[in-house]
N, C-alpha and C positions, 0 to 999 in steps of 0.2 A: 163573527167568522162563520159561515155556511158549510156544513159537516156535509157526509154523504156519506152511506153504506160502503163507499169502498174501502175505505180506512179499516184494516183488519189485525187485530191483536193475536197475537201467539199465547195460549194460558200453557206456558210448560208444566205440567207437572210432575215435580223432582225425586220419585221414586221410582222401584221398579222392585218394592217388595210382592210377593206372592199376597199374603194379610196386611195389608195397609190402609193405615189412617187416612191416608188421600183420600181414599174411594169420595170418603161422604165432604170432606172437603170440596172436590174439585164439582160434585153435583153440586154443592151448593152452592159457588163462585159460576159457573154454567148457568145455572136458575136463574141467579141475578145477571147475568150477563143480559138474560132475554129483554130485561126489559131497561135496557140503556141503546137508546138507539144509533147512536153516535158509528157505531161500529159494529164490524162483526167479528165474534170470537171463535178461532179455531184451536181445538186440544190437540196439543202436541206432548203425547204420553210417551215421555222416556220407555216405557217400559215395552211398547212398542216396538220400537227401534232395532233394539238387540245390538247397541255398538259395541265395537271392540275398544278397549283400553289405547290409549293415543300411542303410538309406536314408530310414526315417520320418522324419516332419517330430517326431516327439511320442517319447519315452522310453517303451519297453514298458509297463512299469510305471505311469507315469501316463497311461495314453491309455484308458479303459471302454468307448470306441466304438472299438475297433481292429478290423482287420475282415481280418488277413491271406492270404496267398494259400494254396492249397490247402497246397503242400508243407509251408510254416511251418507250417501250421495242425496239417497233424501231426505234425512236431517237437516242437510244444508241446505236445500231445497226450500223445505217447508218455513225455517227460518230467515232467507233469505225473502220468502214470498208475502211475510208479515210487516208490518209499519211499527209493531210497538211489541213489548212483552209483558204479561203478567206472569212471574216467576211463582210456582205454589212448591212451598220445601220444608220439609222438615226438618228437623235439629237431633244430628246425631253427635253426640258428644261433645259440643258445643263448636259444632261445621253443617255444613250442607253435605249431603251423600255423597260419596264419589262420583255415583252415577254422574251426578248433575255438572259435578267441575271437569269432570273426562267430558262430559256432551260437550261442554263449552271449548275444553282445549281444541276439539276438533272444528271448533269453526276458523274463518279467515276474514274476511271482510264483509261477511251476511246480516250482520249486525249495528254494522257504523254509522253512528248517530243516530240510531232510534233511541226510543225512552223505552225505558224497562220500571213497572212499578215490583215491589214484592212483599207477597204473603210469605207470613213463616207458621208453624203450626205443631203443635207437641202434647204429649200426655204428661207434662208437668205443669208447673204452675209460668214459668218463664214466656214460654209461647213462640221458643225460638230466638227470641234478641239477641241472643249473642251470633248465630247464624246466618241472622240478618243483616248485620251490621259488619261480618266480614264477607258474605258475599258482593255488597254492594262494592267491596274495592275490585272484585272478579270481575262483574258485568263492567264496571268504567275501565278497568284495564283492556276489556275488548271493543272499545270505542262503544261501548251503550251510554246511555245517560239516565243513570238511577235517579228518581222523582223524590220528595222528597221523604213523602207519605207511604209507610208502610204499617202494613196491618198484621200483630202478632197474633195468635188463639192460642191462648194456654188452656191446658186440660181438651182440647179437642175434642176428646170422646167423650167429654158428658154435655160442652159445647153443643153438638152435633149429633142429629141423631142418621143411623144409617142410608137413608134418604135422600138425604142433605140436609133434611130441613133443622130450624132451631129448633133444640129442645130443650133447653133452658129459658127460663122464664126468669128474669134476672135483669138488673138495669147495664150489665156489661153484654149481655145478647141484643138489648136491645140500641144499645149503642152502634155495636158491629153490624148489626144491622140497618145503617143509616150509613157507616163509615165506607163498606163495602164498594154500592152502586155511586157512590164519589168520588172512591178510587177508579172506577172503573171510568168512569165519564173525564176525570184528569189526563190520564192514560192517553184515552181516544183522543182528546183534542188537542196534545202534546205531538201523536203520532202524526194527525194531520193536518199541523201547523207546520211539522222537521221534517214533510215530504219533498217541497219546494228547494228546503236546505240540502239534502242529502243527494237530490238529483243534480245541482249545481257542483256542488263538494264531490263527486265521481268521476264529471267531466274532469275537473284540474287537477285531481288528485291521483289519476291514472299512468302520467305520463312518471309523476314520482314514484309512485308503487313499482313499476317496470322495473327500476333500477335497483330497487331494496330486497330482491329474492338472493338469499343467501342462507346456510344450515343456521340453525337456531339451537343449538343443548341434542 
């Protein structure tokens, strides 16, 4: 299969604390990014955004007159403009942030049938698993298609040094270090194998969608 730089991944990353462990996380999922050619990765930093908590009267999805506020509008945007997602999330209390499940409520269809891989990542020894493994029913409940391969980092900050780079010297760095740019190269060439599918699957799926806008909770 013949790839090409158009194929573009979304790296969310699912915070939007002030001091956060992401920082040197998502430098170093970035760093490795450079050198997987397959694709090209754009940061879509929640913490950017500044959304508001999901509050419509009507379900993304079924609402054709939706008329969102700026910042959504390019949340949607920017996910809607991606072919794949690498999700990077931490594990609060054994979930993913709010931030991150409120980002998601707010989408509608900008998503449908891309592949979504996910990092999880934490200052204990777990490394997110249990976060990961209930996001994944999230993203497939929004038509994404979670891949199967995900990648936890337990202990993070000793993981990682501020930079991004690894500062452990250890046969689990040195592994994730290998595991990494082969999630990322899966990704990419899932996103632009399910390009063909997704543009087919819009036409015929359109005239259905029309008729299913009705309030949702």
């Amino acid at each position: 299969m013949s790839l090409t730089k158009t194929t573009r991944i979304g790296v969310v990353l699912g915070s939007s604390r002030g001091q956060r462990l992401g920082e040197r996380v998502i430098r170093w999922v970035l760093t490795k990014a450079e050198e997987v050619p397959e694709a090209d990765f754009a940061l879509f930093d929640l913490a950017c955004y500044q959304l508001p908590f999901f509050d419509e009267a009507i379900a993304p999805w079924g609402n054709p007159d939706r008329h969102p506020a700026p910042n959504v509008a390019r949340w949607l945007d920017d996910m809607a403009s991606a072919d794949g997602y690498l999700f990077v999330v931490p594990e609060y209390n054994l979930a993913v942030p709010a931030v991150v499940k409120n980002a998601l409520d707010l989408l509608a269809h900008e998503a449908d049938a891309k592949p979504a891989s996910i990092l999880t990542y934490s200052d204990t020894f777990n490394g997110g698993v249990t976060a990961g493994h209930e996001f994944r029913l999230v993203v497939s409940k929004l038509g994404m298609l979670p891949l199967p391969m995900t990648l936890p980092l337990p202990h993070a900050e000793q993981l990682l040094d501020p930079d991004g780079s690894l500062a452990a010297d250890s046969r689990f760095a040195k592994v994730v270090a290998q595991v990494l740019p082969y999630l990322l190269r899966e990704l990419a060439r899932y996103a632009a194998a399910l390009r063909p599918l997704r543009e087919e699957m819009a036409a015929w799926e359109k005239p259905w969608r029309d008729q299913q806008a009705y309030p949702d909770g």
